[in-house]
Residue, then its C-alpha position, 0 to 999 in steps of 0.5 A: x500500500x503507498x503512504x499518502x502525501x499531503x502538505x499542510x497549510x500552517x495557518x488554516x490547517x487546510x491540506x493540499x496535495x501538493x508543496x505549492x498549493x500549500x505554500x500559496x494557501x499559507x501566503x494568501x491569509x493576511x495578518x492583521x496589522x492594528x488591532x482596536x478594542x470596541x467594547x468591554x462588558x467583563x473580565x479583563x478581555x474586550x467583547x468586541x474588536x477590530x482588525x485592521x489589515x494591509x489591503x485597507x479592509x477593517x473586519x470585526x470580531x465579537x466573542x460569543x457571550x461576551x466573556x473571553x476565556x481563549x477558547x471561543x470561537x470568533x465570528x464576524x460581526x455586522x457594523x451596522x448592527x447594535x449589539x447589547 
């Protein structure tokens, strides 16, 4: 039986059956170059930030319920919506 060959791509951990592929896939993700804190509700982490990347785009992140402990997972938040 022949072992399977697949890279991996550090940032999303998405696999690809080729080096480049992979190597493409880890170049295309941007790091943020500022990050904004929005709003506190508790606890010493914020409830909702902002990102700031090279390609001009600010994208917005908001914890789950509001108390980050490190393990939620984030998702994207609309600007024009009022979160409580």
């Amino acid at each position: 039986m022949p072992p399977l060959v697949y890279y991996k791509c550090s940032k999303c951990k998405r696999t690809h059956d080729s080096y480049i592929d992979a190597v493409k896939c880890e170049k295309s993700h941007l790091a943020a170059v500022s990050v904004r804190e929005l709003e506190y509700k508790s606890g010493a982490y914020p409830f909702r930030i902002s990102l700031l990347f090279p390609d001009g785009k600010e994208q917005g992140y908001i914890t789950d319920d509001g108390i980050y402990t490190g393990n939620e997972v984030n998702y994207a938040y609309n600007k024009n919506k009022k979160y409580d």
